[in-house]
N, C-alpha and C positions, 0 to 999 in steps of 0.2 A: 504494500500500500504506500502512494505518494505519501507525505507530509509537508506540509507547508516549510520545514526547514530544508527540505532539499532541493525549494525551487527557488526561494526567495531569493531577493540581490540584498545582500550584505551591505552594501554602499548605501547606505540614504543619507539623504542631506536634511541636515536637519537646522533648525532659526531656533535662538532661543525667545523666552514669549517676550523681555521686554525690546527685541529688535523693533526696527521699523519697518512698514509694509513695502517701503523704498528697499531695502534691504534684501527682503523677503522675494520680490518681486528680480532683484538681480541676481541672487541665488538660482532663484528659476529659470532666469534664461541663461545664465552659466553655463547650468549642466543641462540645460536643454530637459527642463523636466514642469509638471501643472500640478504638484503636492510637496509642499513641505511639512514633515511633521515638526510640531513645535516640542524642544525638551527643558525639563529645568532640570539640572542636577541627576543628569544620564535619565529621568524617568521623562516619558512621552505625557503630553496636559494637554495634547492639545492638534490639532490639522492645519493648514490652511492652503488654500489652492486658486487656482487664479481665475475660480466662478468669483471663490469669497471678495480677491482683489475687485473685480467687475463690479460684485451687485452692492461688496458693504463699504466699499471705500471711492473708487470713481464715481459708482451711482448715487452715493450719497454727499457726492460732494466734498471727501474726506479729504486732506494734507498725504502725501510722503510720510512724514514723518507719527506716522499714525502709530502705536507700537500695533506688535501682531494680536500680543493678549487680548486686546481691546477687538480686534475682528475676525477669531480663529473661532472654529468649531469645535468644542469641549466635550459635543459627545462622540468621545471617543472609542469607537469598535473596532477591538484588536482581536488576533492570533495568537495561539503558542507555538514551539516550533513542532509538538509535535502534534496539531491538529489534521487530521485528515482533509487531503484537496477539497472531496465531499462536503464538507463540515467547512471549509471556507468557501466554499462558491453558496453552501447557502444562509450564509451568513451574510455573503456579499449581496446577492439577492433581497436578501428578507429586509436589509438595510439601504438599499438601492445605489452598493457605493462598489467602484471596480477597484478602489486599492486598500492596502488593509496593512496596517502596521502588524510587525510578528515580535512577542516577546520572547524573553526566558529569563525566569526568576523577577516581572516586573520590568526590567530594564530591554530599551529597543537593541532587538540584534537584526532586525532587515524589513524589509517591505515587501507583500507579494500585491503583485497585480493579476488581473484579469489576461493580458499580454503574455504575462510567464507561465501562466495556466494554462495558453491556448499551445506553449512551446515548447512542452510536455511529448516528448515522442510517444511515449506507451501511456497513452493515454486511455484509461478504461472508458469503452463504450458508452456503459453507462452514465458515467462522469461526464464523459461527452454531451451525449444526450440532454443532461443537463441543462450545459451552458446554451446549446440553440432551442432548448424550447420542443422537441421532439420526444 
């Protein structure tokens, strides 16, 4: 059986929560990525992604200098590493979100996405089936 820890990417980039959304926003086109999870003190508090940029800081007319705390998403739905692909895709599902932070012992070790799941060579059928909906 897959496990979320054998697909994940170990690299995540992470903003801490009193960064700024200027900050936040350069992070992401850096590495060329639309999620930063926010950490304080190695533990994950927090999301933010460049809808949040769009709808709670452009849309509303907000500064740069916005910190991230003030417009990340706090509810946070994580992984362990060793939850079953199953068990994250419907989790992913049930939460309407395709990236998922992966813990162990509390503390971020990777992120999987929806992407890494599709890049899954031996991918059960079933599991398959799943993701399109068949």
């Amino acid at each position: 059986m897959v496990r979320a820890g054998d697909v994940m990417n170990k690299r995540v980039v992470t903003v801490p929560p009193h960064a700024s959304v200027r900050e936040a926003a350069r992070l992401m086109r850096e590495h060329n990525i639309g999620t930063l999870v926010v950490v304080d003190e190695g533990y994950p508090v927090g999301i933010i992604t460049e809808r949040d940029l769009a709808t709670r800081v452009v849309a509303q007319g907000l500064g740069g200098d916005t910190r991230v705390e003030d417009v990340m998403s706090t509810e946070l739905i994580t992984v362990s590493e060793s939850t079953s692909i199953e068990n994250v895709l419907a989790t992913m599902q049930r939460h309407g979100f395709r990236r998922l932070p992966v813990l162990k012992e509390g503390k971020l070790v990777g992120i999987l996405t929806l992407r890494d799941i599709l890049g899954i060579k031996k991918l059960d059928r079933r599991v398959l089936r799943k993701i399109i909906g068949v």
